[in-house]
N, C-alpha and C positions, 0 to 999 in steps of 0.2 A: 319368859321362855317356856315354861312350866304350860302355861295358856297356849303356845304355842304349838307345841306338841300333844296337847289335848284334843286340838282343836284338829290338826293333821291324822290323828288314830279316828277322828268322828267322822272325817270327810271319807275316810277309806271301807266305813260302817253304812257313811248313806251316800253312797255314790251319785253324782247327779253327771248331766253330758259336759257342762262345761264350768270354771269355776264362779264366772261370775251370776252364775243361777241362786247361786247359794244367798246372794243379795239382793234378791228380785223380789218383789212387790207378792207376785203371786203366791210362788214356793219359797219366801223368804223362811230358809230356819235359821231360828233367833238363837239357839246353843252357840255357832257359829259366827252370825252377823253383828252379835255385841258383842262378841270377845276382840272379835278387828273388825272396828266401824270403817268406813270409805271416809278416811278423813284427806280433805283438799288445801293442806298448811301453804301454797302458795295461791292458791285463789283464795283464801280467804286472807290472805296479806294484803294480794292487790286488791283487796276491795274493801277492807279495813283504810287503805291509803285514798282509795276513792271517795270513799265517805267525811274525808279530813276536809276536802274542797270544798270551799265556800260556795254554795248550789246558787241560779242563777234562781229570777223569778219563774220564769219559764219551761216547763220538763216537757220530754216526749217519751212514750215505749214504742219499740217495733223490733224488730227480730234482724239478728246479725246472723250471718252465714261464715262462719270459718273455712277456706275451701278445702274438701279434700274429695278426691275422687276414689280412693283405694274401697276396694270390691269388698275388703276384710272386717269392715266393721258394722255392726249393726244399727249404728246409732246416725249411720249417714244418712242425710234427708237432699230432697230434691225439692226447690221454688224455682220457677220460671220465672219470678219477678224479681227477682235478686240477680245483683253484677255476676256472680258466684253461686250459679247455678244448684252446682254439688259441694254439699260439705255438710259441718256441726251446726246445730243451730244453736245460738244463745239468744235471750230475752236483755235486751240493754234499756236503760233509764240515761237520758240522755239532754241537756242542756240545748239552746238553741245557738250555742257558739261550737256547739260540739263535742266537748268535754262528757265524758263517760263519767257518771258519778256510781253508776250501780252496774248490775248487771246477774245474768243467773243461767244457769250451764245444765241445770237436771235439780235432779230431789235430792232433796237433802239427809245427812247421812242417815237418820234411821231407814231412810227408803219410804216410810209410808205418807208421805205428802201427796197430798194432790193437787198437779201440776195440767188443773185444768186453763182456759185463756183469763178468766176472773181473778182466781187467786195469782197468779202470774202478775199481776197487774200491781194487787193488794199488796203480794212479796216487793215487789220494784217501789213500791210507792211508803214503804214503814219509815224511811229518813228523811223523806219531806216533811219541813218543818211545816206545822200544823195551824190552822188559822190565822195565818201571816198572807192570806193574799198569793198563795204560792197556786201555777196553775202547768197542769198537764195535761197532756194531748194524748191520743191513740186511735188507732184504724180502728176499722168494721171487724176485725178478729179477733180483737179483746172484746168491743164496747155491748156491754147490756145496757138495759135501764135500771134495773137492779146496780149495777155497779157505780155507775154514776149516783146513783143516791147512797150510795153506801161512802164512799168517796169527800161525797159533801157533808156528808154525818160529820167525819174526821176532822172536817177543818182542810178539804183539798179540792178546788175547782178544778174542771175540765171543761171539753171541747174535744168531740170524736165525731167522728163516720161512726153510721149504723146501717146494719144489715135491713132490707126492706122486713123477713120472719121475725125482725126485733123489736117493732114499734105498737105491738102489743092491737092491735088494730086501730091505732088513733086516726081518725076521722079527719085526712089531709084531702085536700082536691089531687083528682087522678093525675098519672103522668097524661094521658089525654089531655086534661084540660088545660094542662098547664102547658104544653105544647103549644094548643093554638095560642094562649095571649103570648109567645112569645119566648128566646132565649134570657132568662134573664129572672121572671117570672118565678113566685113561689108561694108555696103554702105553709102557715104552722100554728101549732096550738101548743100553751102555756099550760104549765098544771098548776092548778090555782094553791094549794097545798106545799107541796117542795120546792116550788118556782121554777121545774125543769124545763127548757124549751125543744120541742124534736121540731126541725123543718124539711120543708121536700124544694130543694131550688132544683131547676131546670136550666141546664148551660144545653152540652149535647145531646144529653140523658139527664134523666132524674141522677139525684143527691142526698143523701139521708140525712140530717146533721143532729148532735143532741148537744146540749150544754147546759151547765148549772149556774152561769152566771154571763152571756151574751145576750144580747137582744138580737130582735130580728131585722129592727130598724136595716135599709141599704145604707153602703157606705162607700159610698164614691162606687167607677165603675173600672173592670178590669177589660184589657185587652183581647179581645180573643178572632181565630180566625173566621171569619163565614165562604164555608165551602162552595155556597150555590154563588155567588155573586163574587167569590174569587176577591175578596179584601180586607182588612183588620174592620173589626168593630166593635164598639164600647159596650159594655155588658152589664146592668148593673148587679152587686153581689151584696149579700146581706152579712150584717157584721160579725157573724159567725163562721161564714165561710172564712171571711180575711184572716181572723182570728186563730184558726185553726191550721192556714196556710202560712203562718208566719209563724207558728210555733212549731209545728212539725218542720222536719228534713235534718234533725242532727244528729241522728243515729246515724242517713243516707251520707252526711258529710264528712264523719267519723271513719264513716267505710270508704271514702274515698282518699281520705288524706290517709289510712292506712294503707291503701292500695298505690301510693306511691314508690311507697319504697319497703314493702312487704321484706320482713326476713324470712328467708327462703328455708322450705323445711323437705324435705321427700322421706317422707318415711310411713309406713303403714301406720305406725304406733300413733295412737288418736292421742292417748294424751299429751306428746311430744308436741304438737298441734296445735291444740291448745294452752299448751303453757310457750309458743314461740307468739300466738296472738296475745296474749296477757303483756307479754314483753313489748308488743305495738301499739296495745292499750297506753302500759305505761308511757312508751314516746309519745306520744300523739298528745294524753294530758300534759306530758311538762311544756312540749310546745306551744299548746292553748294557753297555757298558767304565764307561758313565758312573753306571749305577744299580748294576754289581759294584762300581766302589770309595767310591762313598757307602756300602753295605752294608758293607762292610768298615770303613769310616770310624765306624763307626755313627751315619748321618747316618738321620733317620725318614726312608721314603717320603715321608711330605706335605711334606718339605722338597726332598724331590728334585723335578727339573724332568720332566713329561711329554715324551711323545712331540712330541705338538704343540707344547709350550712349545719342547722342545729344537730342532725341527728350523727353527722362525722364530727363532731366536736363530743358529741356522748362516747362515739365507737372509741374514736382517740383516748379519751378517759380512762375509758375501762380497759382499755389494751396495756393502759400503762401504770394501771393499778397492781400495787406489791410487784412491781419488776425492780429488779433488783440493779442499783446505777453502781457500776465501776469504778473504784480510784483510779486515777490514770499513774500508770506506772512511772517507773523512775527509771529513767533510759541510760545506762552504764553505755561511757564510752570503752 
């Protein structure tokens, strides 16, 4: 209390416009921001519980959109390739069954992290266990070549999209060239050194790809449309593309099975917000947790409980948790 009141006679000494300036990066004053840190005791619950989950071989990162449209807050961002145009963004670390094992909301409480696309990455990827074969995916927004070898250092493969400014100028054949031999068609070079592979496939457009542990080898051929001639056609794809398309999407499916049955929030208040998605997180893993070990069990699907089933069998739960049951009375004639 004492601290408290110290802290309230400094803020009135050095006035700023609003209070949460006072914990900002730029004009952080430290009198202030260590006496009350920005502590987040429920996110860091739920993600203390996410960490308990036995991690799958397979990891993704990609960015989750919380929605909120309210004009009031500063922190709302806009993607046009998200379901959920407008909202919070968080960084999620995610399984290919779907299951949310990690996740990350901003900087951490001292404030001075830096919460570039790399370290993001680095952060999401410290509970993967290490030299076991464990491998994770991510887009052209995280992936450097620097990270990727930083990554393999650790004991952690991947498989990303790379931006064309990121391939450091490695000496691939043009998208020209690789146009005329055809859809399907590709270029890449190995570094003799860290064994990293970058290659350029040609489907509609060029394709960046990197990995620390694919080949380029084709493998097998994927479906795709041909516009001029109006009909499916076999494509062949190199084993890094497959690779990468079968590990990514479970962030996307995370986001969708929350979007079923979304608990509904209208309020300005961002944190409100986000601790109503924390609460989705949590449903969504126990349902995966709950349909992984029926399968294991070998219990059929049509015995397992839905989405829907499961998550009113949670509401029920908790609605009837510490209510208080009645004697039933003694009925005097």
């Amino acid at each position: 209390m004492d601290q408290f009141m110290g802290m309230q006679m400094l803020m009135g000494i050095s006035k700023l416009p609003s209070y949460p300036m006072y914990w900002m990066n730029e004009i952080r004053i430290n009198t202030i921001a260590d006496v009350m840190p920005i502590n987040r005791p429920i996110l860091e619950m739920v993600r203390d519980n996410c960490h308990k989950i036995e991690p799958e071989p397979v990891h993704s990162i990609d960015e989750q959109i919380i929605p909120a449209k309210t004009k009031h807050s500063g922190i709302r961002q806009y993607n046009p390739k998200k379901p959920h145009k407008w909202g919070f963004k968080m960084f999620v670390r995610s399984g290919s069954s779907g299951i949310i094992y990690d996740f990350f909301c901003g900087a951490k409480s001292s404030g001075r992290e830096d919460c570039s696309a790399e370290n993001v990455v680095l952060r999401l990827a410290e509970r993967i266990p290490k030299n076991l074969n464990f491998k994770l995916g991510f887009d052209n927004w995280f992936c450097t070549l620097s990270l990727c070898l930083k990554l393999k250092e650790i004991g952690i493969l991947t498989t990303a999209t790379i931006r064309t400014n990121r391939i450091a100028k490695c000496p691939l054949l043009s998208e020209k060239d690789l146009k005329k031999q055809g859809r399907g068609s590709f270029s890449y070079k190995v570094d003799a050194n860290s064994g990293l592979l970058l290659l350029r496939w040609f489907d509609n457009k060029c394709v960046h790809m990197t990995s620390t542990y694919c080949s380029a080898n084709t493998s097998g051929n994927v479906k795709r449309w041909d516009q001029k001639n109006r009909k499916h056609i076999q494509v062949p794809w190199p084993q890094v593309v497959k690779e990468y398309n079968t590990g990514m999407g479970g962030v996307d499916l995370s986001d969708m099975l929350i979007s079923l049955y979304r608990i509904p929030m209208k309020t300005k208040r961002c944190y409100l917000r986000v601790l109503v998605h924390c609460m989705d997180i949590c449903k969504i893993n126990a349902w995966l947790l709950y349909r992984r070990h029926g399968n294991q069990l070998n219990i059929s699907q049509r015995s397992q409980l839905n989405l829907l089933q499961f998550s009113s069998q949670i509401a029920n739960a908790l609605l009837m948790k510490s209510k208080r049951v009645d004697r039933p009375k003694k009925i005097i004639n």
